[in-house]
Residue frames relative to the residue before (quaternion, step in Angstrom):
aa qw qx qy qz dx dy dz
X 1.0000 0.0000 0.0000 0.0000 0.00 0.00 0.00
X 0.7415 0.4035 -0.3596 0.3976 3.60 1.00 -0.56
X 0.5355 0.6318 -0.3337 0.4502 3.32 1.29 -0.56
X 0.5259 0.6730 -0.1746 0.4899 3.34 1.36 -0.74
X 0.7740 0.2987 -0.0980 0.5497 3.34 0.35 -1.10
X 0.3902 0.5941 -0.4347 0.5530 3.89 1.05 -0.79
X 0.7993 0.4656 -0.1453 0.3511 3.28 -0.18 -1.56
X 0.6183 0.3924 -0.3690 0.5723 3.77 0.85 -0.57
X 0.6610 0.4665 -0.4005 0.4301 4.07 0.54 -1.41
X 0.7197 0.3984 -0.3381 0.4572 4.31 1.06 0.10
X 0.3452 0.7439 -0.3383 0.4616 3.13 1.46 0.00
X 0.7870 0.4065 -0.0653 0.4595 3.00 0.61 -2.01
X 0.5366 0.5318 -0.4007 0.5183 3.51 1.02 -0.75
X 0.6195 0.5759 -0.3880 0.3661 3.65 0.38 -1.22
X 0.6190 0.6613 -0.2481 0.3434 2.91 0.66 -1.92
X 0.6264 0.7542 -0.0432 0.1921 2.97 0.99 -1.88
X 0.6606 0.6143 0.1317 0.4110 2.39 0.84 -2.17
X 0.8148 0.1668 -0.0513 0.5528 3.43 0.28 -1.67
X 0.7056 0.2156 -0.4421 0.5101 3.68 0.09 -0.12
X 0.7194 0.2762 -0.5631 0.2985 3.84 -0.23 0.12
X 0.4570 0.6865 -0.4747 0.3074 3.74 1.48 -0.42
X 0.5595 0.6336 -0.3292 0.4208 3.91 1.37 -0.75
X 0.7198 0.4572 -0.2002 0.4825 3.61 1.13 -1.43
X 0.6442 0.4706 -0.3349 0.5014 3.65 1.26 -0.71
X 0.4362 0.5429 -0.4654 0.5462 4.00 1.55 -0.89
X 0.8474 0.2510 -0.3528 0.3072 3.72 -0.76 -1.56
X 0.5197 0.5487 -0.4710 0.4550 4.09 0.91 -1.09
X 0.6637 0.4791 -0.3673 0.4416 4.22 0.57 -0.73
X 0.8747 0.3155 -0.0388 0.3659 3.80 1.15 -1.12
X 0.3279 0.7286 -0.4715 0.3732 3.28 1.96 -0.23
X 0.8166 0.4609 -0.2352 0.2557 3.12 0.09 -1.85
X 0.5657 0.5435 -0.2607 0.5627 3.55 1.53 -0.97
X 0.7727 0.3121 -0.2623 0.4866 3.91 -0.06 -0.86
X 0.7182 0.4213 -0.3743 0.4080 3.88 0.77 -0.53
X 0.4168 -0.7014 0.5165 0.2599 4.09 -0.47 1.17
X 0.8089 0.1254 -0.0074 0.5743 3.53 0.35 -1.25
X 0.8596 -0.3948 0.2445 0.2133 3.44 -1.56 0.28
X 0.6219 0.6127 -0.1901 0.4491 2.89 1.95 -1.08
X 0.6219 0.5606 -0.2841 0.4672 3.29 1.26 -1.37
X 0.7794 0.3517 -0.3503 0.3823 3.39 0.56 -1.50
X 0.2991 0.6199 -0.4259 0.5873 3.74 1.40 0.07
X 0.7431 0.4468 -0.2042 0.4544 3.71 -0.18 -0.81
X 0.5960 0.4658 -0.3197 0.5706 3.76 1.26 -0.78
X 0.7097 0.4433 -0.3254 0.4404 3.39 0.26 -1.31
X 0.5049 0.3648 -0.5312 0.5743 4.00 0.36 -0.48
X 0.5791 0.4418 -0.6417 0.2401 3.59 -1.28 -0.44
X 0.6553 0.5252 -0.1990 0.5051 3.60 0.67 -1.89
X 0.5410 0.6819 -0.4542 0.1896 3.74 0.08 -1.82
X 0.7383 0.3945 -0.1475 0.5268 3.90 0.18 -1.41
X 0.8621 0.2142 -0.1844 0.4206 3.81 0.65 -0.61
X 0.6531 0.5793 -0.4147 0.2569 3.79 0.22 -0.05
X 0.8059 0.2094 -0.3818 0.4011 3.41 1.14 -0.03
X 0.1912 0.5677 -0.6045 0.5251 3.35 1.41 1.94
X 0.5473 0.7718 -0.1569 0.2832 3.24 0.95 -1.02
X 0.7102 0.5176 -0.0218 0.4766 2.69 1.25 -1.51
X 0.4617 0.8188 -0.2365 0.2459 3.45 1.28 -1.15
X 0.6215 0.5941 -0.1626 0.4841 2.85 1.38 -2.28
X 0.6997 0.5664 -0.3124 0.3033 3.82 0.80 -0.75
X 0.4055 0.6514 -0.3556 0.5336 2.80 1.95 -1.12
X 0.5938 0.7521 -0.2032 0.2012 3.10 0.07 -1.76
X 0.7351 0.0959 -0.0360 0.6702 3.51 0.27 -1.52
X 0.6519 0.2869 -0.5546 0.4304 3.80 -0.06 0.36
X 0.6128 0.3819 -0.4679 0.5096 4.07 0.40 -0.11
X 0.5732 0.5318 -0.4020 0.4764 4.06 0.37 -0.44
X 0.6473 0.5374 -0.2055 0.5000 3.44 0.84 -1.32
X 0.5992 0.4272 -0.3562 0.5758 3.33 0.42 -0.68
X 0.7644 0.3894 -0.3642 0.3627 3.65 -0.87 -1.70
X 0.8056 0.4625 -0.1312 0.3461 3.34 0.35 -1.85
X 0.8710 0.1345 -0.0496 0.4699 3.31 1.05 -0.77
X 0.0267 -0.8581 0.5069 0.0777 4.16 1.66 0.60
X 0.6103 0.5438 -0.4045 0.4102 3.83 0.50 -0.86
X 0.6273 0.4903 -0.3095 0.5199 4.31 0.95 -1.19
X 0.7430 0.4645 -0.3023 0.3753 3.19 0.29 -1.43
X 0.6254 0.5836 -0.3490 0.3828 3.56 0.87 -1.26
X 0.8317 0.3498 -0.2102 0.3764 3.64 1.09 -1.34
X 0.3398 0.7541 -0.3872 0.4073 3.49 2.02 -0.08
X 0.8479 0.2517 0.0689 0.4615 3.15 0.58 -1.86
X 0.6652 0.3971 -0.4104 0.4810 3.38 0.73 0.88
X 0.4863 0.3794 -0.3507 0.7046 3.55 2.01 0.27
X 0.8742 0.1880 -0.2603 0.3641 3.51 -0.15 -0.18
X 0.2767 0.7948 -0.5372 0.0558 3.96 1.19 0.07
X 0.5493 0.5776 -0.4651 0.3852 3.61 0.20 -0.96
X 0.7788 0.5161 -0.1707 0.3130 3.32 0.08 -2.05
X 0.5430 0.4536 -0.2522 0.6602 3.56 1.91 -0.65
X 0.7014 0.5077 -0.3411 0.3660 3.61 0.17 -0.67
X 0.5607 0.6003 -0.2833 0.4950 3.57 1.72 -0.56
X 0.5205 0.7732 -0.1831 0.3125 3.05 1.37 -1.30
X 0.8080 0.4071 -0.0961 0.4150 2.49 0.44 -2.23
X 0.2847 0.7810 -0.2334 0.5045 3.75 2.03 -0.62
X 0.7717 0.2533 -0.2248 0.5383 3.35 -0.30 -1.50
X 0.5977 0.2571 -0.6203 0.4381 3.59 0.17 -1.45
X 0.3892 0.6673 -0.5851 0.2469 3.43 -0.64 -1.13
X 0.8468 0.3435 -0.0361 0.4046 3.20 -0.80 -1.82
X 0.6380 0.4946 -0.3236 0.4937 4.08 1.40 -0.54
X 0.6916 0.4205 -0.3387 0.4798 3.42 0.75 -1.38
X 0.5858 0.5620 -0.3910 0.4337 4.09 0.82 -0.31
X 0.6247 0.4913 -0.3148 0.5189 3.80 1.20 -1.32
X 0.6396 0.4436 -0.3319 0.5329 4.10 0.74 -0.84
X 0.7941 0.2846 -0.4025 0.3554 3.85 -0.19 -0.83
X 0.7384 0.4897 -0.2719 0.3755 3.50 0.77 -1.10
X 0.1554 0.8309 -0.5171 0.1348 3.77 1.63 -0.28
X 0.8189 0.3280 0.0384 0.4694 3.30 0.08 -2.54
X 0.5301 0.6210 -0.4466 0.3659 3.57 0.98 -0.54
X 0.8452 0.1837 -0.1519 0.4784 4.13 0.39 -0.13
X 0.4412 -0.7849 0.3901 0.1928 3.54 -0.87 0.79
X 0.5657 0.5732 -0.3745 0.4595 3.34 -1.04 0.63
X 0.3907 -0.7203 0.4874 0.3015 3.52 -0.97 1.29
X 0.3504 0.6885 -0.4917 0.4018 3.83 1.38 -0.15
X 0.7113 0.5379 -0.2833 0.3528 3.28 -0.03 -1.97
X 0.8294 0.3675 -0.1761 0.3822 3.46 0.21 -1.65
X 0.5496 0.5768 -0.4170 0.4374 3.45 1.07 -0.65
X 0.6151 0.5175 -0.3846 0.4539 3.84 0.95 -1.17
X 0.6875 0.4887 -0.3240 0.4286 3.75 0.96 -0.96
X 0.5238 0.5559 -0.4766 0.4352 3.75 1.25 -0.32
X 0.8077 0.2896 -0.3016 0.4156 3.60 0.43 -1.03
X 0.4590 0.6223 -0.4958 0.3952 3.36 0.81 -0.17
X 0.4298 0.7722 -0.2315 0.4067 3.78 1.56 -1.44
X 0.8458 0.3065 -0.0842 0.4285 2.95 0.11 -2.55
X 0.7384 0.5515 -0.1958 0.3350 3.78 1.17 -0.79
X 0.6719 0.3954 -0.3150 0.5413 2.71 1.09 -0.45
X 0.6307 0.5777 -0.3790 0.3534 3.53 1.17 -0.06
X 0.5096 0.5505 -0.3905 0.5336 3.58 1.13 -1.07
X 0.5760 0.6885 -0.3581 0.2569 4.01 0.72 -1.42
X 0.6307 0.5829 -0.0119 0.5121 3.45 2.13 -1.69
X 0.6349 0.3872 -0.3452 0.5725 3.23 0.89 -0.94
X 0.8676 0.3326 -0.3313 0.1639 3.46 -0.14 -1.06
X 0.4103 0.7394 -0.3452 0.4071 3.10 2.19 -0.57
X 0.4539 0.7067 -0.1925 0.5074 3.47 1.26 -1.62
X 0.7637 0.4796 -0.1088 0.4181 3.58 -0.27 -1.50
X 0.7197 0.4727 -0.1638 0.4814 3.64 1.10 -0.88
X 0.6472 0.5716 -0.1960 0.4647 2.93 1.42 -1.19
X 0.6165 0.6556 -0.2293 0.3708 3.41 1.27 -0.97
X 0.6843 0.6229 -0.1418 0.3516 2.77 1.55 -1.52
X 0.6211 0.6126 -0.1187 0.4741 2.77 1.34 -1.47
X 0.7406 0.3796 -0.3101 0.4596 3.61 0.87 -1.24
X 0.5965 0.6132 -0.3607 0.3715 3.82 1.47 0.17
X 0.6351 0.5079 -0.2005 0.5464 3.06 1.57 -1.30
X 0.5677 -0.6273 0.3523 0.4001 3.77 0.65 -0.65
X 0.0923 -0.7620 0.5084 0.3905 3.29 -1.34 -0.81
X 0.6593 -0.3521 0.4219 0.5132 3.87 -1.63 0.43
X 0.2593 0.7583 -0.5887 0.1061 3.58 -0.19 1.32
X 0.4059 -0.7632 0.4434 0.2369 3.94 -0.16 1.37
X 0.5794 -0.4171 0.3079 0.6289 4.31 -0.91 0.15
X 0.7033 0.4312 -0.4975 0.2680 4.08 0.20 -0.88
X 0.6665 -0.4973 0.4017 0.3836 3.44 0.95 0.12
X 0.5307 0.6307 -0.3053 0.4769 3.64 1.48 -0.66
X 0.5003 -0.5750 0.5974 0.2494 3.94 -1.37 1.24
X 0.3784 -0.7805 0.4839 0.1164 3.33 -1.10 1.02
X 0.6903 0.6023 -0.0756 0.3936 3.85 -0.40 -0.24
X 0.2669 -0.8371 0.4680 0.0952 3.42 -0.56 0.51
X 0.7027 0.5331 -0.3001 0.3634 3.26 -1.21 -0.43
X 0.7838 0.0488 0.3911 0.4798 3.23 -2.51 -1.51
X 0.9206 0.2117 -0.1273 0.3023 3.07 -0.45 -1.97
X 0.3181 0.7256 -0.4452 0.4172 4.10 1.37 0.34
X 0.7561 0.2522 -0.2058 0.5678 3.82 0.46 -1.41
X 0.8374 0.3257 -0.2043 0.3884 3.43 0.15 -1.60
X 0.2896 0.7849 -0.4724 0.2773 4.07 0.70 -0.44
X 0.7107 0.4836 -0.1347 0.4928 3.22 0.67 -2.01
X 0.7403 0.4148 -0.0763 0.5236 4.25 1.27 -0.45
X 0.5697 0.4503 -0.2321 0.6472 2.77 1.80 0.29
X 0.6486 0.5471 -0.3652 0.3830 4.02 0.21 0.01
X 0.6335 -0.6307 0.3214 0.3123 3.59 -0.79 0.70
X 0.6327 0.3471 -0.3602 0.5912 3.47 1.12 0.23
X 0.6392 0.4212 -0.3539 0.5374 3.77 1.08 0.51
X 0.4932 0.4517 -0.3726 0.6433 3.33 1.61 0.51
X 0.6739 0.5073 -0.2488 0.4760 3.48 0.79 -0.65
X 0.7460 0.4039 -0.2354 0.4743 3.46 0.96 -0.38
X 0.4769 0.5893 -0.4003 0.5149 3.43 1.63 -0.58
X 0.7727 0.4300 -0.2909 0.3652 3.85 0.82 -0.96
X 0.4210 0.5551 -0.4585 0.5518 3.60 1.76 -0.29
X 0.8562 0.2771 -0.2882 0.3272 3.43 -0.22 -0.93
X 0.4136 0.5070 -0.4950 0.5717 3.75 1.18 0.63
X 0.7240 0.2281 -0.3641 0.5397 3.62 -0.42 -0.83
X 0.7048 0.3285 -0.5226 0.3497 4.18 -0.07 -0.10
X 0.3218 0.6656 -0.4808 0.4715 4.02 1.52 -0.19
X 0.8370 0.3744 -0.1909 0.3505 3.18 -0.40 -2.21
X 0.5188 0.4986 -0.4690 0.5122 4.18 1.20 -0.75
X 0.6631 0.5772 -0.3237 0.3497 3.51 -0.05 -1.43
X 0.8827 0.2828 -0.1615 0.3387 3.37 0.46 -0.97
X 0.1949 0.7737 -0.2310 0.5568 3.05 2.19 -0.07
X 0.8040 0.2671 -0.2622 0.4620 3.46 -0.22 -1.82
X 0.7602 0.4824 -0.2820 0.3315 3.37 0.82 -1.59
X 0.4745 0.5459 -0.5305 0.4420 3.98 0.79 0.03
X 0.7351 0.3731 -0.2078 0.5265 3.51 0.42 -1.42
X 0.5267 0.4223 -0.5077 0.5352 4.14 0.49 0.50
X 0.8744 0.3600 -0.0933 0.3118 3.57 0.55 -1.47
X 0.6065 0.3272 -0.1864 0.7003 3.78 1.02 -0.20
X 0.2626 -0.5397 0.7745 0.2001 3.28 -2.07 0.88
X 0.8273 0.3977 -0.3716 0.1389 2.75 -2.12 -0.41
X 0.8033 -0.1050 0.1364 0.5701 4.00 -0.56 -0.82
X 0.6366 0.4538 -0.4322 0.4494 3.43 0.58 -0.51
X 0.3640 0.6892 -0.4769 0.4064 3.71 0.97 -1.01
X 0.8718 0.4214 -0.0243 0.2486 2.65 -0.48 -2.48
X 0.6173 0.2971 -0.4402 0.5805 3.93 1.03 -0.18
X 0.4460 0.2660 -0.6048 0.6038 4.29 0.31 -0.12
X 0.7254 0.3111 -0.5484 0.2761 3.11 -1.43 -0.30
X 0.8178 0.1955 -0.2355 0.4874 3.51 0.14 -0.47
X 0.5112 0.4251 -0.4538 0.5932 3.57 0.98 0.75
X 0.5455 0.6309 -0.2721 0.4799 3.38 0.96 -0.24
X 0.5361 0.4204 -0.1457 0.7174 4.06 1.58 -1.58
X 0.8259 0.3476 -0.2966 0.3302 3.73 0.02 -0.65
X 0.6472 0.4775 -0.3255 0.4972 3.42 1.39 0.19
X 0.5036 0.6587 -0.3248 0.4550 3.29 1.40 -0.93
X 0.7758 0.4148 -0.1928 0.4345 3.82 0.41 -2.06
X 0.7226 0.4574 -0.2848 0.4330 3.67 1.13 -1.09
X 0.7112 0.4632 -0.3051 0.4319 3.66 1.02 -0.42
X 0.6705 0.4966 -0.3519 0.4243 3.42 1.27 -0.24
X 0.6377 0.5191 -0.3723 0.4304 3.40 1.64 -0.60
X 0.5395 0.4427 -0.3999 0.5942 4.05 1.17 -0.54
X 0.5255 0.3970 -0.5773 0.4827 4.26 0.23 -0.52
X 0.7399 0.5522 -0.2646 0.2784 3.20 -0.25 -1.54
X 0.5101 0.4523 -0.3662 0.6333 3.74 0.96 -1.05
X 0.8766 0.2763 -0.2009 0.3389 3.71 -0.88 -1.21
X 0.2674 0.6351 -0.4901 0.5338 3.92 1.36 0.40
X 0.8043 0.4730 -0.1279 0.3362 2.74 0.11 -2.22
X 0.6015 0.6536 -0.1554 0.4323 3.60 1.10 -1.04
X 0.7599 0.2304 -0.0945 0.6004 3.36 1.12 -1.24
X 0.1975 -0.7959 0.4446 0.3604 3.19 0.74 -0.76
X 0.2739 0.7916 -0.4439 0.3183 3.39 0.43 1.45
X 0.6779 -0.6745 0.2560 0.1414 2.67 -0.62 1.87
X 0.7034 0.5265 0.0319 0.4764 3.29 1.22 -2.06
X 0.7425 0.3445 -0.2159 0.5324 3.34 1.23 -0.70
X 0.3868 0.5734 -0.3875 0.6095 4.04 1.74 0.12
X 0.7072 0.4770 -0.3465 0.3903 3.33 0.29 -1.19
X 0.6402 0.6216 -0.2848 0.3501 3.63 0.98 -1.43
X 0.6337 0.6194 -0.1460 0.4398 2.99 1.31 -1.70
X 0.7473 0.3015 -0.2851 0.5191 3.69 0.98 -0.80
X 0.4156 0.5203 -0.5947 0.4505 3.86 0.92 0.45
X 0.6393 0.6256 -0.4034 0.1932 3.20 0.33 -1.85
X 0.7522 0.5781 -0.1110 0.2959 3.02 1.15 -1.60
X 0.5891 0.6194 -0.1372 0.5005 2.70 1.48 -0.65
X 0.5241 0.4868 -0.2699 0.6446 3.72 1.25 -1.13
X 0.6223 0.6408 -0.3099 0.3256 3.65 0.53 -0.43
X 0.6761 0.5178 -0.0114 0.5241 2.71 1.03 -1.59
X 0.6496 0.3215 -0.3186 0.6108 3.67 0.52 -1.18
X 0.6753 0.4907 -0.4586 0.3048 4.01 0.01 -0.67
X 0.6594 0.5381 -0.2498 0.4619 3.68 1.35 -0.78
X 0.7169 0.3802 -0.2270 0.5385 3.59 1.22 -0.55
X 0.7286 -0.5544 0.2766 0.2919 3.57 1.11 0.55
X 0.6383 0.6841 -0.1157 0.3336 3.31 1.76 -0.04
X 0.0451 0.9765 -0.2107 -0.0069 2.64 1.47 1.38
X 0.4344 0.7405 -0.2055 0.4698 3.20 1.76 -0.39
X 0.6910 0.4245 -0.1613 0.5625 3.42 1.03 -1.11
X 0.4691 0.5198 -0.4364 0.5650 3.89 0.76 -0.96
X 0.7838 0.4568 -0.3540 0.2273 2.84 -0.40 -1.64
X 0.5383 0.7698 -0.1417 0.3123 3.30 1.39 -0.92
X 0.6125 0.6266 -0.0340 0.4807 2.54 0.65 -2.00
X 0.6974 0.4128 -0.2332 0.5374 3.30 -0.28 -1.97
X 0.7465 0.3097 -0.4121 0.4208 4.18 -0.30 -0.98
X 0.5661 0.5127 -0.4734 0.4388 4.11 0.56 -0.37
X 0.6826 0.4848 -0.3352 0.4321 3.51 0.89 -0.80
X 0.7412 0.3499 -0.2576 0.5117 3.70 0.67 -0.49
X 0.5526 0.4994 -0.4589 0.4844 3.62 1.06 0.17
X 0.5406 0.6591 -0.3414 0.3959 3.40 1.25 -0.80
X 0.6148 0.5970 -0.1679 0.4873 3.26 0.82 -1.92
X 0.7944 0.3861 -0.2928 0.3662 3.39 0.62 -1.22
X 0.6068 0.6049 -0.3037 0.4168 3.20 1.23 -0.58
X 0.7285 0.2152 -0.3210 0.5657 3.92 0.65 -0.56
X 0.5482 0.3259 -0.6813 0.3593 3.60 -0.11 0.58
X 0.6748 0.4234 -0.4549 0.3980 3.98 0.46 0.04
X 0.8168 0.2861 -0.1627 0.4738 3.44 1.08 -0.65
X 0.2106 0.8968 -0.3619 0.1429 3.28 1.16 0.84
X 0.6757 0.5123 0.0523 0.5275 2.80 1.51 -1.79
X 0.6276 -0.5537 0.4029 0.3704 3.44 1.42 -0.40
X 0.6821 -0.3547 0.2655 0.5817 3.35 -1.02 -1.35
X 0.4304 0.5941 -0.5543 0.3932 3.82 1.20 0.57
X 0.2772 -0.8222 0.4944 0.0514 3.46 -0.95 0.97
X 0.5805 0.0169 -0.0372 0.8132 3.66 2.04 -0.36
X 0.3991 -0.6398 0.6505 0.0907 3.60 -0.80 1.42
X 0.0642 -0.7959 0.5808 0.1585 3.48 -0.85 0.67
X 0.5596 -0.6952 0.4233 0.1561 3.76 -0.63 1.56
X 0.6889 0.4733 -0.3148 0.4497 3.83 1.11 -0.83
X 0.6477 0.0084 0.2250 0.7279 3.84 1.03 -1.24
X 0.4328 -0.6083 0.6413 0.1772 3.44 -1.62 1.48
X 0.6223 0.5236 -0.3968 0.4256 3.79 0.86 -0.81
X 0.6484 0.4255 -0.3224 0.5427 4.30 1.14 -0.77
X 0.3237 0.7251 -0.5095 0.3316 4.37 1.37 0.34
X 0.5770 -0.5370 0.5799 0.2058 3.61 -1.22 0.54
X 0.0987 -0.8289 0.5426 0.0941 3.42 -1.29 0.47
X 0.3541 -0.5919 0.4682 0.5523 3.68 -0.40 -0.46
X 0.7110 0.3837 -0.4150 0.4184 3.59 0.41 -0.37
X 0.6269 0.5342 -0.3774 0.4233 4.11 0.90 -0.80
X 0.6902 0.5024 -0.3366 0.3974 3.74 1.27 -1.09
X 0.6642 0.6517 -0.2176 0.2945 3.54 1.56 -1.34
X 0.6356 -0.6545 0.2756 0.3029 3.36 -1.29 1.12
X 0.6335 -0.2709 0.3534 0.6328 3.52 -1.11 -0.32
X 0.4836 -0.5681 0.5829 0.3219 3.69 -2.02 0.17
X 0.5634 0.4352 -0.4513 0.5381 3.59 1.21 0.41
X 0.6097 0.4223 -0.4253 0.5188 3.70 0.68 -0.08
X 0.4915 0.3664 -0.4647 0.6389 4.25 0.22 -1.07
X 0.8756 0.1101 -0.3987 0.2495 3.90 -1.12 -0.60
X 0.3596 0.5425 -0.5298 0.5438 3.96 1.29 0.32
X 0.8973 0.3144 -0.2011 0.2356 3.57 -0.13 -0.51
X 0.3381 0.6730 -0.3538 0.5547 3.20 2.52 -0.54
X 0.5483 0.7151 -0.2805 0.3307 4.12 0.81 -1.08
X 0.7742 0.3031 -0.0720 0.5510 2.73 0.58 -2.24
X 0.5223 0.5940 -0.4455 0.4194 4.15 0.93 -0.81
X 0.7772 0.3761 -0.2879 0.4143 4.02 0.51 -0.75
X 0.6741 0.4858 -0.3661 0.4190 3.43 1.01 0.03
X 0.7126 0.4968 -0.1346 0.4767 3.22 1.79 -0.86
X 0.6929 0.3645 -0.4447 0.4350 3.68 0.73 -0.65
X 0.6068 0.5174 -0.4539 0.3976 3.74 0.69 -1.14
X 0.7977 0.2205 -0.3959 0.3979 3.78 -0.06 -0.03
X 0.5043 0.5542 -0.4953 0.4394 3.59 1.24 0.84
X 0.5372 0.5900 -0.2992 0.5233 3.21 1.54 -0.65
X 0.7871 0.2622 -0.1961 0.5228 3.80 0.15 -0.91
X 0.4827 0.2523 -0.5510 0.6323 3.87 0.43 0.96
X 0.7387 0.3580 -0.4516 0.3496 3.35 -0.50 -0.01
X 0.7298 0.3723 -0.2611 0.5104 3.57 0.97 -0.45
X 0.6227 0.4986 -0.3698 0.4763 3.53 1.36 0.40
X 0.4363 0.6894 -0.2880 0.5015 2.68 1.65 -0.47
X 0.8049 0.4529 -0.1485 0.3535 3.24 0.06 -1.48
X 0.5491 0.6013 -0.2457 0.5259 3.83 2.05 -0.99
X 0.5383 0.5368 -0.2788 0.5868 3.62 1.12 -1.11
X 0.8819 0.0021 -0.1345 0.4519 3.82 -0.69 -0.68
X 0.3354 0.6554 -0.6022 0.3088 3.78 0.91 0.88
X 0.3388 0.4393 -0.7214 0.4144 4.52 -0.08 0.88
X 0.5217 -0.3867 0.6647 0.3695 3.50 -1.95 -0.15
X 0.2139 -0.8046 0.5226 0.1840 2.08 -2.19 0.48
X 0.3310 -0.8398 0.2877 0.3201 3.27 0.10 1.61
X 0.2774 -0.7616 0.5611 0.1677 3.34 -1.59 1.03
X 0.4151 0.6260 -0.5149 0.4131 3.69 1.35 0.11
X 0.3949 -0.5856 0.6006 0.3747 3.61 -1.25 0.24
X 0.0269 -0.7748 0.5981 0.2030 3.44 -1.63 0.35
X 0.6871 -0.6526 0.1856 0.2600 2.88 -1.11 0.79
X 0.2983 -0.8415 0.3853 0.2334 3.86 -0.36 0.46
């Protein structure tokens, strides 16, 4: 039953991960790849019908997390609250820049809602990135399981450290791919045609710097990355936009997977003493809660699952960013 539930709370992260990592990619690239008002108009439709479905998945693994696992969640979010409270901010400030886009007139108005779009996205990706890091690297957790420390450097420290700078830039360049492939899957005409070749220029340039710093560290995980990249390259240059698109989400499901399963069966890695480290079985609820909630998990995700894939059949045509004539 824990292995079980573990396994859904990464699910959701995945979930998470790769279909809002597209909305945070195009909200980062509309404004930049669309010339005129229409196009970046044209970007935003792609997203419009999916991102606050999208969003759900977040719900998702932080309610799962909780029920299934109170002991993770408890030490997640009392070491990292600020950094989550920003979060919750930016989405905030995005899900306002998408609904209210069309809602006022004037190329002023909407243009203010593009950057509002692009800023407050990049704000997500890298926050996101840090956060990742952090939940890989660990936190100053004492034997009661409780976040040590005070202050500034208590919440945000852990989002501050050169491998939480390092992860803020992984999870940009997998944003800016993501949203890249999916413009040039979802939209005809000129817009297409710069993602696609923003799409070849991320792919070749990110696999040759992966590939250098693999090589550098010798890391397995970061070679591997490097030979997607290359790949996403490759399919994006031969017209394969389906497959990129592909590609590029295996790669960030991947990613998403060993920062949860790095450590093994440690689920939060404590930084002070490996013996004071989370587990999945020390963090996990009672076995009458996991099978109270296994109940309510089969009646609920499958019909979160199939609206979202109907969803996704229903507004799957392009959208076309060329103008046509009337």
């Amino acid at each position: 039953m824990i292995t079980f539930w573990f396994s859904v709370v990464v699910l959701a992260w995945v979930l998470f991960f790769v279909l809002e990592g597209f909305d945070f990619g195009v909200g980062l690239l509309g404004p930049v790849l669309g010339r005129d008002d229409h196009e970046r108009g044209a970007a935003v439709r792609t997203i419009g019908p999916f991102w606050d479905g999208n969003e759900v998945w977040l719900v998702a693994a932080i309610g799962v997390t909780f029920a299934a696992f109170p002991a993770w969640y408890s030490s997640l979010l009392a070491g990292l609250y600020l950094p989550m409270v920003v979060l919750l901010l930016l989405l905030a400030i995005r899900g306002v820049a998408l609904e209210f886009r069309g809602k006022g007139d004037g190329l002023r108005y909407r243009r203010r809602a593009d950057i509002a779009l692009a800023a407050s996205s990049l704000g997500i990706v890298l926050v996101w990135g840090a956060l990742l890091a952090a939940f890989a690297h660990g936190l100053a957790i004492n034997a009661n399981g409780d976040v040590v420390g005070g202050g500034f450097d208590r919440t945000f420290g852990p989002v501050l450290t050169p491998a939480a700078g390092l992860g803020a830039l992984a999870a940009l360049y997998a944003a800016l791919l993501l949203g890249a492939t999916f413009l040039s899957l979802r939209t005809s005409g000129p817009l297409r045609r710069r993602a696609g070749r923003t799409a070849q220029w991320l792919g070749t340039g990110g696999a040759v710097v992966l590939l250098l710093v693999g090589a550098g560290t010798g890391t397995t995980v970061v070679l591997i990355a490097a030979v997607l990249a290359f790949a996403v390259g490759l399919l994006a240059r031969t017209g394969r936009e389906a497959l990129a698109f592909s590609a590029t989400a295996v790669a960030v499901a991947g990613a998403v997977v060993t920062v949860f399963t790095i450590h093994g069966p440690v689920v939060l890695r404590s930084t002070l003493d490996p013996a004071f480290s989370l587990t999945r079985d020390t963090a996990a609820a009672t076995p009458q809660a996991l099978e109270l909630i296994t109940w309510a998990g089969l009646l609920i995700l499958p019909g979160v699952i199939a609206y979202q894939a109907y969803s996704y059949w229903v507004f799957r045509r392009r959208v076309a960013s060329e103008r046509v004539p009337s």
